[in-house]
C-alpha positions in Angstrom: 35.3 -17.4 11.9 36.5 -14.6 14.2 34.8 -14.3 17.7 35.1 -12.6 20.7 36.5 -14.2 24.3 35.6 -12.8 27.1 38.2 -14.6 28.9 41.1 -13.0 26.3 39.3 -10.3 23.9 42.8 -9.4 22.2 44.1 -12.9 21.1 40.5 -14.7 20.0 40.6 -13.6 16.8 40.5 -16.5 14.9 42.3 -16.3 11.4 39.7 -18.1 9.4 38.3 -15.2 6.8 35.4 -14.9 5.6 36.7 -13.6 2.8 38.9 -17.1 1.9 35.7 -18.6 0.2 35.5 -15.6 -2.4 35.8 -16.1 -6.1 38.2 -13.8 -8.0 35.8 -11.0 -9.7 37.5 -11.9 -13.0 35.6 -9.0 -15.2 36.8 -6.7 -12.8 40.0 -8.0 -13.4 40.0 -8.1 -17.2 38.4 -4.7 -17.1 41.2 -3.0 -14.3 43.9 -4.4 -15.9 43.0 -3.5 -19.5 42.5 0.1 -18.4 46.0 -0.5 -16.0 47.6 -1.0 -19.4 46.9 2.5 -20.8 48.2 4.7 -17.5 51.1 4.8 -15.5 50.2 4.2 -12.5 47.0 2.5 -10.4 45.9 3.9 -7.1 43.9 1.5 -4.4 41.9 3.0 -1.7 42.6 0.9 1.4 40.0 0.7 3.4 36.9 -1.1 2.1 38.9 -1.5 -0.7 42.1 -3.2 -0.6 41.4 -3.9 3.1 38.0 -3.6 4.8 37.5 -4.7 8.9 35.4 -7.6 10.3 32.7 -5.1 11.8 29.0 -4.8 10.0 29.6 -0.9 10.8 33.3 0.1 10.6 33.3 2.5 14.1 32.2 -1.1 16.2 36.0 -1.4 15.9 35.9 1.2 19.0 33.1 -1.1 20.8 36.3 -4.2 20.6 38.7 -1.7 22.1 36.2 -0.8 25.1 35.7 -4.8 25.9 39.5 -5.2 25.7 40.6 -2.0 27.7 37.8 -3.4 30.1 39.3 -6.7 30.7 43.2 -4.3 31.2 41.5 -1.3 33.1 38.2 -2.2 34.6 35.7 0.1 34.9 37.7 3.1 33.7 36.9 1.7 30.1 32.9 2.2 30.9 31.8 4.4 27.9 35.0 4.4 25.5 32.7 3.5 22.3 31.4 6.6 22.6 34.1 8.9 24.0 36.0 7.6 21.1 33.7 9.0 18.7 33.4 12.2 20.4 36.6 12.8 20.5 37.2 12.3 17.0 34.4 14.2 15.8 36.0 17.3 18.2 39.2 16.8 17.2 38.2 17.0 13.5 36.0 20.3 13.9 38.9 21.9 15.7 41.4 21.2 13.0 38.8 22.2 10.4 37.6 25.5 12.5 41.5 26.4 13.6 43.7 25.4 11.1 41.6 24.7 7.7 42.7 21.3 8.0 40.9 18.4 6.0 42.4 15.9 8.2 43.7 14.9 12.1 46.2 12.3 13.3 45.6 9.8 15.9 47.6 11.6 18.3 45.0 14.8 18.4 41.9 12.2 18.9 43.9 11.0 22.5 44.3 14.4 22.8 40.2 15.3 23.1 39.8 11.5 24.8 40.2 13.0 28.2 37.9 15.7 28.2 34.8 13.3 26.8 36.1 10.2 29.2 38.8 12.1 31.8 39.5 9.0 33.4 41.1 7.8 30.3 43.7 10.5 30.9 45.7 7.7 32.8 45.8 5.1 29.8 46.8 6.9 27.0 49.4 4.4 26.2 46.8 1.6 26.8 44.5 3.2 24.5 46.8 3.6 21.9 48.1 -0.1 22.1 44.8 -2.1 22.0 43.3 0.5 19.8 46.1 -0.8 16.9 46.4 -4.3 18.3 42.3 -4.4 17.5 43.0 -2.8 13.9 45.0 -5.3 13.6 43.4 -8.2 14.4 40.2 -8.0 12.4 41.7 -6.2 9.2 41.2 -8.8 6.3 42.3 -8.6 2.3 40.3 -8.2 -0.2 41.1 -10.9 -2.4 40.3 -9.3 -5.6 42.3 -6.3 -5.0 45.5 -8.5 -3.8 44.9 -10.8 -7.0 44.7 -7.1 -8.6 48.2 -5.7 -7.1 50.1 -9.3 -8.3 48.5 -8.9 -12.0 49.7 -5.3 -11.7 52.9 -6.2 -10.6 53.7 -9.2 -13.3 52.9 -6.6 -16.0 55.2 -3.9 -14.7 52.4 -1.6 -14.0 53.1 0.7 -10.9 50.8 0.7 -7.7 50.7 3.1 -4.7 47.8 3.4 -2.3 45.7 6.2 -0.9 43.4 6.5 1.8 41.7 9.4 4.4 42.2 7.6 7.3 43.7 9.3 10.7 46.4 6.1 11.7 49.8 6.5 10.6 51.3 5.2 7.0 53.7 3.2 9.1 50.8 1.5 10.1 48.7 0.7 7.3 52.0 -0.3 5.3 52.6 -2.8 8.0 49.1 -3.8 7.7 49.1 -4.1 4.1 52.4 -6.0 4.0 51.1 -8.5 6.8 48.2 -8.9 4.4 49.7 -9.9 1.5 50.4 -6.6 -0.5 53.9 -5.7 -2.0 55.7 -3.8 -4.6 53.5 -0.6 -4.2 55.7 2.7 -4.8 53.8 5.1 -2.7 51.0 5.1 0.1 49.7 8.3 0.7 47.5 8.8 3.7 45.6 11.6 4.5 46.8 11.9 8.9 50.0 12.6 6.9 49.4 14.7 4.1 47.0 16.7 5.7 44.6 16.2 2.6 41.8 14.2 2.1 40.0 12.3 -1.0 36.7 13.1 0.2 37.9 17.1 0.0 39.4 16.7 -3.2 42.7 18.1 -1.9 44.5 14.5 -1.5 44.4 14.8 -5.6 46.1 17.3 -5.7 48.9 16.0 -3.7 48.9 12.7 -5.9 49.7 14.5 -8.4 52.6 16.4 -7.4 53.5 13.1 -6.4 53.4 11.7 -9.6 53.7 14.8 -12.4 52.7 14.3 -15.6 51.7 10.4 -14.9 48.2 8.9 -15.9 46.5 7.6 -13.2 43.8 5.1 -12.7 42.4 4.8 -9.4 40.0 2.3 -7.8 37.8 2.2 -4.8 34.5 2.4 -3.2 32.8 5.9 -2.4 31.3 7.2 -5.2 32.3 11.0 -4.2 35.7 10.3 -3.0 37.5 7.5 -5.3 35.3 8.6 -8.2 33.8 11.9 -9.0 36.6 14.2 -7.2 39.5 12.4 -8.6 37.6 12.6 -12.3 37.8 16.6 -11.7 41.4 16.1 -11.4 41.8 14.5 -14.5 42.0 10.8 -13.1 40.2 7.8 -14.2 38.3 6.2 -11.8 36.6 2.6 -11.4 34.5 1.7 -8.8 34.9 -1.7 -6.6 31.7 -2.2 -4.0 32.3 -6.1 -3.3 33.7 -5.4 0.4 32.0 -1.7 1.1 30.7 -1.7 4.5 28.2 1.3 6.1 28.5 3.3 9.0 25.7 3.0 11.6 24.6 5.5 14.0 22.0 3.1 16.1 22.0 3.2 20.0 23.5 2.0 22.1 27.0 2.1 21.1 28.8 -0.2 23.6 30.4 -3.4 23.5 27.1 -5.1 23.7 26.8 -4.5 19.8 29.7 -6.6 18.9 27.7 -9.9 18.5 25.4 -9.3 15.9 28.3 -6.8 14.2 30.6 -9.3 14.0 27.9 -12.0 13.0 26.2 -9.7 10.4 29.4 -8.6 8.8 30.7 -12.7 8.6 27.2 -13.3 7.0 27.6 -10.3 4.4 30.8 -11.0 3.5 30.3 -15.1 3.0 27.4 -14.0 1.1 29.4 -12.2 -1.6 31.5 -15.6 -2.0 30.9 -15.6 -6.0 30.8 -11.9 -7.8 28.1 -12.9 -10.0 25.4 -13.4 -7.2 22.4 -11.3 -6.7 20.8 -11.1 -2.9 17.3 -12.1 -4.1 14.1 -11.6 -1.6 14.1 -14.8 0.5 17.9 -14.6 0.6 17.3 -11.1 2.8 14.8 -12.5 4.9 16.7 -15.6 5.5 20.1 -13.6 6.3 18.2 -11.4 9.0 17.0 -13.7 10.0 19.9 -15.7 11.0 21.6 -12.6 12.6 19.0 -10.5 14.5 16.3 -13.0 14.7 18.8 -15.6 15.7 20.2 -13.4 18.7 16.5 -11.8 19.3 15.2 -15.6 20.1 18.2 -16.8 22.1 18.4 -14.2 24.1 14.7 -14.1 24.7 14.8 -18.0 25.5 17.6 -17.6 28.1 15.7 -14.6 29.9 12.2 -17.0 29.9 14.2 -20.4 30.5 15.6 -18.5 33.8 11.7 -16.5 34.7 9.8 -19.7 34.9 12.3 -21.2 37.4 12.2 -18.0 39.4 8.2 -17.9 39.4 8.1 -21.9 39.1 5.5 -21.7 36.4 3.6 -24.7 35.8 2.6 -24.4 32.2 3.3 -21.9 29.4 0.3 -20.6 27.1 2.4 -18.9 24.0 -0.8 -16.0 22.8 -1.5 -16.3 19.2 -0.3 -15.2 16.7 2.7 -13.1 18.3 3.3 -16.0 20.3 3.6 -18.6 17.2 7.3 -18.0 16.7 8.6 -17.4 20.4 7.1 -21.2 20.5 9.0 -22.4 18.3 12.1 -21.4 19.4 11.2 -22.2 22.8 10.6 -25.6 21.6 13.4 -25.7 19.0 15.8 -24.6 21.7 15.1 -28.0 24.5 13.9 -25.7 26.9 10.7 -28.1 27.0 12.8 -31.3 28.5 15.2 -29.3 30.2 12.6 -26.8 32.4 9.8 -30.0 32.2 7.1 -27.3 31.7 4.0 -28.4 29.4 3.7 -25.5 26.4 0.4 -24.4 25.0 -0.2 -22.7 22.0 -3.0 -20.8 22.2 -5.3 -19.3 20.1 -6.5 -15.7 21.5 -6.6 -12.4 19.6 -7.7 -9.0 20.7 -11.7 -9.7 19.3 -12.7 -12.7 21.2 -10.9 -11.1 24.3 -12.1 -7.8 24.2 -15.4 -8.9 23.3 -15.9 -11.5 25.9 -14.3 -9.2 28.9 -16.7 -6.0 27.4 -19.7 -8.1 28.3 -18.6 -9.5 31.7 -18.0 -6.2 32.7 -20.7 -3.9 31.3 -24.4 -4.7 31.5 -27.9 -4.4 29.4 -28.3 -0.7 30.8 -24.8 0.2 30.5 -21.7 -0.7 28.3 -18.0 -0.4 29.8 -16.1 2.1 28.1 -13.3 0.3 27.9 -15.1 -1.6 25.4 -16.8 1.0 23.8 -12.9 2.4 22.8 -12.4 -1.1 21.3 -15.3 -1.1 19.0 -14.6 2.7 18.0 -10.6 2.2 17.3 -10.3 3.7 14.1 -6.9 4.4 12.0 -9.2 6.9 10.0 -9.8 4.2 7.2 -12.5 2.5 8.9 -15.9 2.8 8.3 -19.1 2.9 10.5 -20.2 -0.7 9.0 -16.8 -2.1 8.6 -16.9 -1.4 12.8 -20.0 -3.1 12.8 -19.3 -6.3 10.9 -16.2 -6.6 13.0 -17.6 -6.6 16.5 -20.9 -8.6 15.2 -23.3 -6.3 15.2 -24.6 -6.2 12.0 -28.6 -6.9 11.3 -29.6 -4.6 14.3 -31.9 -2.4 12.8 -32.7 0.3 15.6 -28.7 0.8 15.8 -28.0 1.0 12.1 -30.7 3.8 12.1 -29.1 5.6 14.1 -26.2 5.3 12.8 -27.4 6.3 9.4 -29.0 9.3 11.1 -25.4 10.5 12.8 -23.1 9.8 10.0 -25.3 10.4 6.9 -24.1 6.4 5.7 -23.0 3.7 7.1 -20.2 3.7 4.7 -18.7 6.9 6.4 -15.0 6.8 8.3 -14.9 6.9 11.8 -12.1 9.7 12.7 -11.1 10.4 15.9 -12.1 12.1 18.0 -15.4 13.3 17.0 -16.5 10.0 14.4 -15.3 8.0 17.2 -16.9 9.7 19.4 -20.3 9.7 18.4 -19.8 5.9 17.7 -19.7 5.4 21.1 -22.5 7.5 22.5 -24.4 5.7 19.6 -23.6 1.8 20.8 -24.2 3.0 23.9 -27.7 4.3 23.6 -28.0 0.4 22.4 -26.5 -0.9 25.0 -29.1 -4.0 25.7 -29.0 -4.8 22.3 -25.1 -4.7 21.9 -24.6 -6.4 25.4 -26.8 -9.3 24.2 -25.4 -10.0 21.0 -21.5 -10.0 23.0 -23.3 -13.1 24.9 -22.2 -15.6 22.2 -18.4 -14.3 22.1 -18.1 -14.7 25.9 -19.5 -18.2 26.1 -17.5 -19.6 22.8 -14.4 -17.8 24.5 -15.1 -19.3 28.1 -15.6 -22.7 26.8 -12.3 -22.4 24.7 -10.3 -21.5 27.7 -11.6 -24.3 29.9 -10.6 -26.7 27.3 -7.1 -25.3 27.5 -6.6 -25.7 31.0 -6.7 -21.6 32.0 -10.2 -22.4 33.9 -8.9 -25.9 35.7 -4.8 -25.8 35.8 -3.1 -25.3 39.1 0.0 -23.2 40.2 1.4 -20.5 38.3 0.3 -20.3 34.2 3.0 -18.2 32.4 1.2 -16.1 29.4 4.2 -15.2 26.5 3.5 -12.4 24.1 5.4 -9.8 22.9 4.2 -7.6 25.2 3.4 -3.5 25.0 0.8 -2.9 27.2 -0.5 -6.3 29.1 -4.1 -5.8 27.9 -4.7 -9.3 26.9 -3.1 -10.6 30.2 -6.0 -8.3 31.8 -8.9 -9.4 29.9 -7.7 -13.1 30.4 -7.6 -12.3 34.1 -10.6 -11.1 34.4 -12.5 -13.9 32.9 -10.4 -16.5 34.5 -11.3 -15.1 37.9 -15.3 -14.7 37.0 -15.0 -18.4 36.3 -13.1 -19.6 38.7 -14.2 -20.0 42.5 -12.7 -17.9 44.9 -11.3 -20.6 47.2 -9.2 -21.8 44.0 -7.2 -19.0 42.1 -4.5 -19.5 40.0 -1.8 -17.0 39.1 -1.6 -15.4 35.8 2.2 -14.5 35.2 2.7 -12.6 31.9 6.2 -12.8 29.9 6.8 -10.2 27.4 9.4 -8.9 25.0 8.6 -5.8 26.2 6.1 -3.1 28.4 5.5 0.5 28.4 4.4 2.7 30.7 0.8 2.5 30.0 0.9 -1.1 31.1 1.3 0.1 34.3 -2.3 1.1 34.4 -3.1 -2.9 33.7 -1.0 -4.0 36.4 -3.5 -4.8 39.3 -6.0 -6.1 37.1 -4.0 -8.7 35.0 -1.3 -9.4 37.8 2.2 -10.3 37.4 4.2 -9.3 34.5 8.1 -9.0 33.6 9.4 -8.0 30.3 13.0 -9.2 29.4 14.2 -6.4 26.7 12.0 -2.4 27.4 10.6 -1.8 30.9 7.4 0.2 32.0 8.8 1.8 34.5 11.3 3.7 31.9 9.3 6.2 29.3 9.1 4.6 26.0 10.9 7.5 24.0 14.1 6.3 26.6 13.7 2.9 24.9 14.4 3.5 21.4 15.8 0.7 19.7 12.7 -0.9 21.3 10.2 1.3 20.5 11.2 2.0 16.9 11.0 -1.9 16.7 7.7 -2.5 17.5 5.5 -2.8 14.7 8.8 -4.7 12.5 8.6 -7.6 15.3 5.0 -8.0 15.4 5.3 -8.2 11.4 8.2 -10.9 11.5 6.9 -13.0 14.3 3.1 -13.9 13.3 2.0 -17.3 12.4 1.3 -18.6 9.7 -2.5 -17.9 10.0 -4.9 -15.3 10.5 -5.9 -13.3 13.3 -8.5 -15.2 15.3 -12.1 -14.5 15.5 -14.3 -16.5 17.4 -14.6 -20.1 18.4 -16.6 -23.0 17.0 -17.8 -26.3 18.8 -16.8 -29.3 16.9 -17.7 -32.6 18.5 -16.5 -31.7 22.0 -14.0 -29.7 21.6 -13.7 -25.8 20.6 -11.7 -24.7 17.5 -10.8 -21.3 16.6 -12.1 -19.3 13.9 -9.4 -17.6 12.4 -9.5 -15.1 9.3 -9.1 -15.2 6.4 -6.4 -13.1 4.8 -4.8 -12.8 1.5 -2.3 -10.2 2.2 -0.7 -11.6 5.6 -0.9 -14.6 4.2 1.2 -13.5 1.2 3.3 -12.0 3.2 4.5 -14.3 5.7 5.2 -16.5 2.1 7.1 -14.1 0.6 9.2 -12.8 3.7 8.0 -13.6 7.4 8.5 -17.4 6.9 12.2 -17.3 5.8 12.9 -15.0 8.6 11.5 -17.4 10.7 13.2 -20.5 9.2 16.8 -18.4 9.6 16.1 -17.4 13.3 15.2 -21.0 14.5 18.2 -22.2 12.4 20.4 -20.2 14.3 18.5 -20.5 17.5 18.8 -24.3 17.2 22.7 -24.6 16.6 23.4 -22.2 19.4 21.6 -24.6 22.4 22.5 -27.4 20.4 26.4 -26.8 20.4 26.7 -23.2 22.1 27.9 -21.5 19.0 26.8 -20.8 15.5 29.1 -18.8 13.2 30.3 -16.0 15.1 28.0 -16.4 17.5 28.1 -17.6 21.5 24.9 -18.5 23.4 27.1 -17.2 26.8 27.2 -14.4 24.9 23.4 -13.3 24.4 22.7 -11.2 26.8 19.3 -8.8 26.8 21.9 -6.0 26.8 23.0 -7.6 23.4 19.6 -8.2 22.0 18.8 -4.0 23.0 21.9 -3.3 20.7 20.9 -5.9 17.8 17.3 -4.3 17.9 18.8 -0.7 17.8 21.7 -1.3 15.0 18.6 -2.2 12.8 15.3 -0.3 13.8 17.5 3.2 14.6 20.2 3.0 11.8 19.3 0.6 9.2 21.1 -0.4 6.0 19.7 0.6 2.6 18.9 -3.1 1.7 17.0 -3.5 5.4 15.1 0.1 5.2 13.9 -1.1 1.6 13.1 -4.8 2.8 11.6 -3.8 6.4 10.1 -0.2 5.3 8.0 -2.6 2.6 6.1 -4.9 5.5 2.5 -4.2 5.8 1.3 -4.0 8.7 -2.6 -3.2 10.3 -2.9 -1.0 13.3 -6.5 -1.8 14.2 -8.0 -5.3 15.4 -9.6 -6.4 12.0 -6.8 -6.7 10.3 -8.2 -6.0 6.9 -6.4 -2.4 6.1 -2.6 -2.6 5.6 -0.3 0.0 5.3 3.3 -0.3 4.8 5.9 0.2 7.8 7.1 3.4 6.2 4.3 5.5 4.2 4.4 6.7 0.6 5.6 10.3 0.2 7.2 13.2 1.8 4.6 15.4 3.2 5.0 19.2 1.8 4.5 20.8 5.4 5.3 20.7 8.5 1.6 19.6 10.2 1.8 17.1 7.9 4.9 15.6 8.2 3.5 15.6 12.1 0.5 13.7 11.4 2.6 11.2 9.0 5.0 10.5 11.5 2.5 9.7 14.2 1.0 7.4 12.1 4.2 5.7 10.6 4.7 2.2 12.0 8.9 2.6 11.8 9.4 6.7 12.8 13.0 6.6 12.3 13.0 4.5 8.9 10.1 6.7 7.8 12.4 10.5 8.5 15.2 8.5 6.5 13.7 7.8 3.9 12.2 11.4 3.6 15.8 12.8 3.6 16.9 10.4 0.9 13.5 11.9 -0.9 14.2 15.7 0.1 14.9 18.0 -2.9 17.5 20.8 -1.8 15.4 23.4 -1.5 13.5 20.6 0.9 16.6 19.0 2.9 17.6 22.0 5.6 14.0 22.8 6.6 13.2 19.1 7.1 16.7 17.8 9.0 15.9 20.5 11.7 12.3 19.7 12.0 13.2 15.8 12.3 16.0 17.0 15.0 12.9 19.6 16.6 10.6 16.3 16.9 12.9 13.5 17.9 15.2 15.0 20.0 15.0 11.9 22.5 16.6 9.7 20.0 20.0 10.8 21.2 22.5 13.2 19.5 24.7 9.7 18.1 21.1 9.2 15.9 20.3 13.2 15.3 24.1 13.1 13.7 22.9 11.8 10.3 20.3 14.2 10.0 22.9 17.4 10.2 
């Protein structure tokens, strides 16, 4: 399996292929060949054809070359990933705008390098030398279309190649040759020809090439190596097997490389036998071995080193968000090595806001803290769905009222106004609604006792996945009303992630670190992050509903947890072979320091930042189907679910506004509107989508136009 070296980035290409366990793809075979038979000639795209690279998103290759040009030039390489790409894309509008030229050569992208990275100016040579070196290491065969050029070749049936790429044909005929290919009469590449496939124009010249000859040609873009080569009277067949996709997710540097090497090993390995169909679990299983694999390693390295630092005494992992980072902490030997006693435990936003609302209000006044909890509102909820949920049915005075300011208690509470006068309402009751919160707060103090947060000693680590450190807050607060003053303990929280909104929560809940987003940036500077919220929250819950309340049993207290079909379905049908492929990984790479393509030294938060954004900014069409489909509840009951990406593609532009505010995955909800868009729809709505997310970076806005 290839894999990177820091220690020698150029030479650690490994020649194992992931590619060497395929299957020959015998109908395609029998089909090519039997058409073969009735032209005179066959023409192979090459790349992602007859060759495809070892990256899950072909321009990664650029990423390799910055890591290797940093271990020849030092910090001159800083930012070459994306330099690169500039510079193509500038070189490439010049020729089009200047000369009418379909394509560039390699020499006119060095050309632009300097004026996007000018320090690059003194490496040219360099540049050029680990730039091919890289190509070369990590182009592989496609069997099939190798097996496809011998068949070809022991039935006297001509070949030549064609491909819009900007290297030289010297090049890819070296490449092709050192991978296996021979006897081909022509390769005609478009940094030569001038002329591209994707144009049209490179047909053109095939056919002067070759006058008068029938021509079958095979590859993988359905506009380039099929419908334009059809308008030029050529038969065309389509090959998928090894098609890779472009992505456009932030941040493009070198920190991307694990997970695109590891996802693009995985892909490949899983396309071993022609025949096979990616079912469901399959996905879930596959993403998870890749970004949940590198998600929890990285996450376990950044803790392992925390509760050193802060020498944490114990570590309370906060249902259910918490269910999964336990695992792997568990899975990973972290428990032996650190010797820190784990705790799962079994808190949800209810019992927590409940039990802090009534410590901190009083019969002749509610905190409005609290009263915001009891309001929150999606705009599905209704007046008596918000009072079953905080317990407060069967008050007859309040329900009364209620009846008399919304007209039912079966009417929505909308914010603002609906959740508005829900508040002023509660809080006109607010002995009767204090009193009945007494229950929550004892069943809630009496479960924390039993867990040690009321007696243990030192500093108690809290993990979650973070956001905005409310629960460490309420938990705080109702440790330190219990406890007496002379013995305090410290409440350290450990997060995936904090915005800026946790800094408000910061003196009340006390310390708090996040490994991967930071409150101290602005969330919309945190993208791959941000975006990723609500798709983590979805593939890390346990395998149990949200809890409620506690019980006593005997002596000891026992969560009540509720009870819900459609998580419950959905953590069978997806979540739990996410999770199963995460802790798989997770547990080969502590065990043995590698897994696949993967190197535990390697995982880095930097890496995890690029794994989150390659798949919540720019996701493939099998992840924005697969992800896009998770339900998911915004509000603390847990009964409503919507899916990650809504239904439909708002007609207007207020709409689209409100939509998007509501969406729980913004940037796989606007792609999924352009793939929707009619054309009289697409123009208005790319520029709106660049108007309102303009902090996504111009490498993301690309795709939209």
């Amino acid at each position: 399996m290839a894999c990177w070296s820091h220690d020698d980035p150029m030479a650690c290409w490994s020649h194992d292929d992931p590619m060497a366990c395929w299957s020959h793809d015998e109908t395609f075979l029998s089909e090519c060949l039997d058409r073969a038979r009735r032209v005179d000639l066959v023409t192979i795209d090459v790349f992602d054809t007859a060759l495809t690279r070892l990256f899950d998103s072909p321009a990664d290759l650029f990423a390799a070359v910055e890591r290797t040009l940093a271990a020849r030039i030092g910090d001159d390489a800083s930012g070459f990933a994306l330099a690169r790409e500039d510079a193509e894309r500038a070189a490439r509008i010049a020729a089009r705008d200047l000369r009418d030229a379909d394509e560039i050569t390699y020499e006119a992208i060095l050309d632009r390098l300097p004026a996007h990275l000018p320090r690059l100016a003194a490496h040219r040579q360099t540049v050029r030398e680990v730039e091919f070196a890289a190509e070369a290491a990590t182009l592989r065969a496609v069997p099939d279309l190798r097996e496809l050029t011998r068949r070809l070749a022991d039935a006297g049936i001509a070949c030549a190649f064609v491909s819009d790429m900007y290297l030289p044909a010297g090049f890819l005929a070296e490449r092709l040759s050192a991978c296996g290919f021979s006897g081909w009469t022509a390769l005609h590449v478009s940094s030569e020809t001038g002329a591209t496939k994707a144009t049209g124009r490179q047909w053109a010249v095939v056919r002067a090439h070759h006058p008068g000859a029938a021509i079958l040609h095979v590859g993988d873009d359905q506009h380039a190596d099929i419908d334009l080569p059809r308008r030029h009277g050529i038969e065309t067949m389509l090959y998928a097997r090894a098609r890779s996709a472009r992505r456009f997710g932030l941040p493009f540097t070198p920190a991307v490389l694990p997970f695109s090497i590891a996802r693009r090993d995985q892909v490949l390995r899983a396309r071993a036998d022609p025949a096979a169909i990616e079912d469901e679990p399959a996905f879930w299983t596959g993403l998870g071995r890749t970004l949940g694999g590198i998600l929890l390693a990285g996450f376990v390295r950044w803790l392992e080193t925390q509760v050193a630092r802060h020498r944490v005494s114990a570590l309370y992992f906060s249902a259910r968000d918490g269910w999964l980072t336990r695992q792997a902490w568990q899975a990973s030997g972290a428990p032996a090595r650190t010797g820190i006693a784990d705790h799962y435990l079994h808190v949800a936003r209810r019992p927590l806001n409940l039990a802090r609302g009534y410590l901190t209000g009083a019969p002749d006044r509610l905190d409005q803290a609290l009263l915001g909890f009891l309001a929150g509102s999606d705009g599905g909820v209704t007046v008596r769905a918000a009072l079953r949920r905080a317990g407060l049915e069967g008050i007859p005075a309040l329900e009364a009222d209620l009846v008399a300011g919304f007209g039912s208690l079966d009417s929505r509470l909308v914010w603002p106004d609906g959740t508005g006068r829900f508040e002023h309402i509660l809080q006109a009751h607010a002995a009767a609604v204090h009193g009945a919160l007494a229950h929550e707060h004892a069943a809630l103090i009496g479960y924390l006792r039993q867990e040690g947060l009321l007696t243990g000693a030192g500093t108690l680590g809290l993990v979650d996945l973070g956001w905005h450190a409310s629960m460490q807050r309420s938990l705080r607060t109702l440790i330190d009303a219990e406890r007496p003053v002379d013995d305090p303990v410290a409440l350290h929280g450990f997060y995936y992630g904090l915005w800026p909104p946790a800094m408000g929560n910061r003196y009340a809940a006390g310390p708090a670190d996040a490994a991967f987003a930071s409150d101290f940036r602005a969330a919309e500077s945190q993208s791959a992050v941000h975006d990723a919220v609500e798709i983590l929250e979805e593939l890390h819950t346990a395998p149990h509903g949200t809890v409620l309340s506690y019980r006593k049993e005997g002596e000891r207290w026992t969560p009540i947890l509720a009870d819900s079909p459609a998580e419950l379905a959905q953590h069978a049908r997806a979540t739990r072979h996410f999770q199963a492929g995460a802790i798989e990984t997770l547990t080969e790479l502590f065990a043995t320091g590698r897994c696949g393509t993967l190197r535990l030294d390697d995982i880095t938060p930097e890496v995890v930042r690029a794994t989150l954004g390659a798949i919540s900014l720019s996701p493939q069409q099998d992840e924005l189907a697969h992800l896009g489909g998770l339900g998911h509840c915004g509000t603390f009951d847990h009964t409503r679910f919507e899916t990650l990406i809504p239904d439909g593609l708002p007609d207007d532009a207020e709409s689209r506004t409100l939509a998007l505010m509501r969406a729980g995955w913004r940037s796989g909800t606007v792609m999924r509107w352009v793939e929707r868009a009619s054309p009289e729809q697409s123009a208005p709505l790319r520029a709106w989508i660049r108007h309102m997310m303009p902090h996504y970076g111009e490498r993301v806005m690309r795709r939209f136009g």
